[in-house]
Structures are given as structure tokens and as C-alpha cells.
Legacy VTK file of the C-alpha trace (Angstrom):
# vtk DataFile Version 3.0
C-alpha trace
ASCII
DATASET POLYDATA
POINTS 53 float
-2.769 -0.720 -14.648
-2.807 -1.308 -11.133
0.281 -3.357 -10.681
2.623 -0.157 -12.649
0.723 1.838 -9.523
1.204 -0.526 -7.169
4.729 -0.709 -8.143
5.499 3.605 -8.073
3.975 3.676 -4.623
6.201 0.957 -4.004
9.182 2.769 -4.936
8.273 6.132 -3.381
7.697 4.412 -0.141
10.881 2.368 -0.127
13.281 5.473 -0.978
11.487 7.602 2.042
12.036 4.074 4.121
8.353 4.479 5.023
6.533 0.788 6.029
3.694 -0.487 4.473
1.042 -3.409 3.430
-0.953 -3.415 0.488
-4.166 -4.804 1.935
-7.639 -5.494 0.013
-8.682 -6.381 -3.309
-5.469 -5.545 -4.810
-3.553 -7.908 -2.725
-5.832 -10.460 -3.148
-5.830 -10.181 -6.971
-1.252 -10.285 -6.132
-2.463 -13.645 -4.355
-4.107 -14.837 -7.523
-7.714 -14.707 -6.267
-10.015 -12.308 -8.945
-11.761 -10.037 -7.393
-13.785 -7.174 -8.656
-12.664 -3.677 -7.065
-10.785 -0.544 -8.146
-8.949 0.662 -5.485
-5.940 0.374 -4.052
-6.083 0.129 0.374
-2.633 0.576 1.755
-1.535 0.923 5.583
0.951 2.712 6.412
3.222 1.815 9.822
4.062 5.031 11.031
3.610 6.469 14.629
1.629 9.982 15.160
2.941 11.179 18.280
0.195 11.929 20.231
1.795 15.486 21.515
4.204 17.829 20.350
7.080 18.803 22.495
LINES 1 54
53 0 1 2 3 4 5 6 7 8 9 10 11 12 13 14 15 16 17 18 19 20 21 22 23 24 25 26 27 28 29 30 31 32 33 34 35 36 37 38 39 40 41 42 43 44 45 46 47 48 49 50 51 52
């Protein structure tokens, strides 16, 4: 279930050329370690500018 989320999110970030890491449990299940969680943690590498113009 995770991995057919993992893999949309995936997609949607890719096409909008957005950066990202999935981070957490879920990667460390990817990695092949079990681990019991149910969440997904992503981070996202955008900036925020920290004023408008």
C-alpha cells in the first residue's frame, strides 16, 4: 500500500520538478529494515523567501 503511495507522490513531485527525500520508517522499510510505522515523512527542498518584493 505504501510503496503505490510512495510511488504517486513520486510522480507528482517529479512532473512539478519539485526536490525531495523520503525520510523515516518508510525509507527504512525501502532499505529492507522492518519497521513498524504508518506514515509516510517526506522533505521537501524548496526555499520560502523570507520577504515578498
Amino acid at each position: 500500500m505504501f510503496q503505490s503511495i510512495l510511488v504517486k507522490l513520486a510522480k507528482a513531485f517529479d512532473s512539478q520538478q519539485i526536490p525531495y527525500i523520503v525520510i523515516g520508517g518508510q525509507a527504512v522499510l525501502l532499505y529492507g529494515e522492518p519497521r513498524l510505522t504508518r506514515d509516510i515523512n517526506i522533505t521537501l527542498g524548496i526555499e520560502i523567501p523570507l520577504h515578498r518584493k
